[in-house]
C-alpha positions as CSV (number, residue, x, y, z in Angstrom):
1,X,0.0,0.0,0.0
2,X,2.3,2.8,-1.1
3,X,-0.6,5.1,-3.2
4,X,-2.4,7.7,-1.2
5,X,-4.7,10.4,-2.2
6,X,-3.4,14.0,-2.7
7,X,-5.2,16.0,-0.2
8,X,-6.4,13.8,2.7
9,X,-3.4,11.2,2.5
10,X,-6.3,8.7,2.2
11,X,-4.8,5.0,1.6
12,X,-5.7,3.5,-2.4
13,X,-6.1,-0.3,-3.0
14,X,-2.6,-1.2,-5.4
15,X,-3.2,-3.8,-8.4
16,X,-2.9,-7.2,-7.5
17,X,-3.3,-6.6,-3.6
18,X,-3.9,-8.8,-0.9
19,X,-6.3,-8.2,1.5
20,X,-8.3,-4.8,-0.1
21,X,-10.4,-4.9,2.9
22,X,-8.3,-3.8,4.9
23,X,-6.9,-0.8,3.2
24,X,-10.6,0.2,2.2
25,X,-11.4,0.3,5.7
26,X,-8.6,2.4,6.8
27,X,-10.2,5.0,3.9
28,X,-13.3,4.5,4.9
29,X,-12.5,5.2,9.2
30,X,-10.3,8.4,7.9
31,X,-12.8,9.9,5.8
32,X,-15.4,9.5,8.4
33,X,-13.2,11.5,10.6
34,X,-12.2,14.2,7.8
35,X,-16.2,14.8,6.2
36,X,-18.0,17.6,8.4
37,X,-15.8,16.8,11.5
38,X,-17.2,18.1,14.6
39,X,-14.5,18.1,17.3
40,X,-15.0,17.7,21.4
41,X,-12.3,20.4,21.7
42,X,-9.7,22.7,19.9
43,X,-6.0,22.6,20.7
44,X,-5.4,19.6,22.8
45,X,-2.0,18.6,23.3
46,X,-2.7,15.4,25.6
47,X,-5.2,12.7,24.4
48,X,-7.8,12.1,26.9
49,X,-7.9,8.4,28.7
50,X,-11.2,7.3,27.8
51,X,-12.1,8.1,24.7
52,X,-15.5,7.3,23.2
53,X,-15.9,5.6,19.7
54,X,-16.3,9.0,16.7
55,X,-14.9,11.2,19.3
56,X,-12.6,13.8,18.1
57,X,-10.5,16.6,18.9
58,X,-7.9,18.8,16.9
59,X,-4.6,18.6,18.2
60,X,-2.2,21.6,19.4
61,X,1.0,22.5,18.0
62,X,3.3,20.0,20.5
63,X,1.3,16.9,21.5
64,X,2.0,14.6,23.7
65,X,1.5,10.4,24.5
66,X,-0.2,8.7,21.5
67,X,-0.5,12.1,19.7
68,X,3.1,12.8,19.1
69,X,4.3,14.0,15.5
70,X,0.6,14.8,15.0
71,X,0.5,18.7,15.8
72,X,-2.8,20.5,14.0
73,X,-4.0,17.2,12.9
74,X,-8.0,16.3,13.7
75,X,-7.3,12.6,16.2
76,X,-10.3,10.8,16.0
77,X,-10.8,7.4,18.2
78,X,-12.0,4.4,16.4
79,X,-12.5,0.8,17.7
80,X,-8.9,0.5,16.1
81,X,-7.4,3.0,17.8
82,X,-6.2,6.5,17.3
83,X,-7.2,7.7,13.4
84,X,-5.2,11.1,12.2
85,X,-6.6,13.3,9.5
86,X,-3.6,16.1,8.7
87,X,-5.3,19.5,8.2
88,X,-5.1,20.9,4.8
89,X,-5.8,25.0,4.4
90,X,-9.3,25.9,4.2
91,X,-10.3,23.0,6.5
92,X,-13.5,23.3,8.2
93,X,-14.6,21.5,11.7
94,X,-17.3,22.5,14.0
95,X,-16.4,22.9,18.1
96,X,-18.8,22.0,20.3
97,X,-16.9,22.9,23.5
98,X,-17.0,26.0,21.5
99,X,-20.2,25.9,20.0
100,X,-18.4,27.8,17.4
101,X,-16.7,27.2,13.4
102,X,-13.1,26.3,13.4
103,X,-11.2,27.0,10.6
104,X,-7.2,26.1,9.0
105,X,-5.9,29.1,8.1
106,X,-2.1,29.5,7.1
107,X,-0.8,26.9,9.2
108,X,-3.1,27.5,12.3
109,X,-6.4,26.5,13.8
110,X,-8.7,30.0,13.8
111,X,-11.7,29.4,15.8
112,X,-14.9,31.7,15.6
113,X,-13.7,33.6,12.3
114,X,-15.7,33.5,9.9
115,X,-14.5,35.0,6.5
116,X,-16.6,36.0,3.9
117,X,-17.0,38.5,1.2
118,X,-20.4,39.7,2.4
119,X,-23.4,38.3,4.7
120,X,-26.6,38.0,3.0
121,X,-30.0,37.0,4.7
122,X,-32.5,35.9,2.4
123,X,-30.8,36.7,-0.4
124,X,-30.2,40.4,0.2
125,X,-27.0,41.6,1.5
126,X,-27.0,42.8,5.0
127,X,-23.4,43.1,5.7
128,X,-20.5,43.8,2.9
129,X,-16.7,45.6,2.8
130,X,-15.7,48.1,5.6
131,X,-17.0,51.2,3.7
132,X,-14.7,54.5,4.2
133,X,-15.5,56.5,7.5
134,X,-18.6,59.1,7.6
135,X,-17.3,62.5,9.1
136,X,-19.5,63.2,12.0
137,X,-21.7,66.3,11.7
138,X,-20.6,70.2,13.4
139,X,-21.4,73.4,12.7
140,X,-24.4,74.7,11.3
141,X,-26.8,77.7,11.9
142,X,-29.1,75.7,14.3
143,X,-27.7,73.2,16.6
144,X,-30.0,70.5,17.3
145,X,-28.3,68.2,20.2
146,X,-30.6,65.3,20.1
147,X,-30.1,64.7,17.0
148,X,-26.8,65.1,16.5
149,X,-26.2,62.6,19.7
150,X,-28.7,60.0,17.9
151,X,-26.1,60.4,14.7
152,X,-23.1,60.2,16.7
153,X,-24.4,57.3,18.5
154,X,-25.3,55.5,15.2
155,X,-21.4,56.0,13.9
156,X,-20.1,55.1,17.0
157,X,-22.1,51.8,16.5
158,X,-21.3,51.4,13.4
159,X,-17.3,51.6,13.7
160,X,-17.5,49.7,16.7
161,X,-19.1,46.6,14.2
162,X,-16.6,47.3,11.8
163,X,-19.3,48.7,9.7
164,X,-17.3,52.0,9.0
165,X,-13.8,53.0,9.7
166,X,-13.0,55.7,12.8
167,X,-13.1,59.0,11.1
C-alpha cells in the first residue's frame, strides 16, 4: 500500500493486492473522521484516557503520548485505535466545547472567524466591505443636540461593528 490520495493522505487499493479490505477500511475510518468533523475540543496537546468511539478533537501544535508528530492534525478514536486526519488549508470543523466554526488558516487553527466576502439574509446583502469613514456632523446655523447625539451614536455603532472606519 504505497498510493495515497493528494489532499487527505487517504490509503488506495494497489493492483494485485492482498487483503483490499483492509486498506478500504482504513479509507473509509479516515474519511469519516475528515467529512464535516465536529471536534470535542480545539488545541489539545494530551489525548484524553477514555475516549468514546467517533470522538474527536484537533490537536495543538506540540502533542504529547499517542498524539506525538501529529500537531494541527484532527485525532479521532476508532474501535482500532487513534485515526489522524492532517489538516489541509481551508479545512473546516465544527467545536462543540466552542459551539463555534473552526477554521485552517495559514498553518493554524482560527476558531470563531468566519471569512466572507459579504453576509446575506434571504438573499439580500446585509453586511459587505468596511466602507470609508462618515465624518460626524458640526457646525451649522441651528444646533439640534438630540439629534446630533442620535447620529453620533449610530457611527459610534457602526465603527465599533466594523461597519465603518473611525473617522
Amino acid at each position: 500500500m504505497t498510493d495515497q490520495t493528494a489532499r487527505f493522505a487517504l490509503p488506495l487499493i494497489d493492483p494485485g493486492q492482498s487483503q483490499k479490505e483492509m486498506t478500504h477500511n482504513e479509507a473509509l475510518a479516515l474519511m469519516d473522521a475528515a467529512l464535516q468533523p465536529s471536534v470535542r475540543a480545539v488545541g489539545m496537546t494530551i489525548p484524553p484516557t477514555t475516549p468514546a468511539a467517533g470522538d474527536q478533537w484537533i490537536v495543538g501544535p506540540s502533542p504529547s503520548g499517542d498524539w506525538v508528530g501529529q500537531g494541527n492534525a484532527i485525532a479521532a478514536w476508532t474501535s482500532g485505535g487513534w485515526r489522524f486526519v492532517a489538516a489541509v488549508e481551508g479545512m473546516l470543523a465544527w467545536s462543540t466545547a466552542d459551539a463555534l466554526p473552526v477554521r485552517f488558516s495559514h498553518g493554524n487553527w482560527v476558531l470563531g472567524d468566519v471569512a466572507a466576502a459579504r453576509v446575506m439574509v434571504a438573499g439580500l446583502p446585509v453586511i459587505g466591505a468596511r466602507r470609508a469613514a462618515i465624518v460626524a456632523p458640526s457646525g451649522g446655523s441651528v444646533i439640534d443636540n438630540e439629534t446630533r447625539n442620535a447620529i453620533a451614536a449610530i457611527l459610534a455603532a457602526m465603527v465599533g461593528h466594523g461597519l465603518i472606519a473611525a473617522s
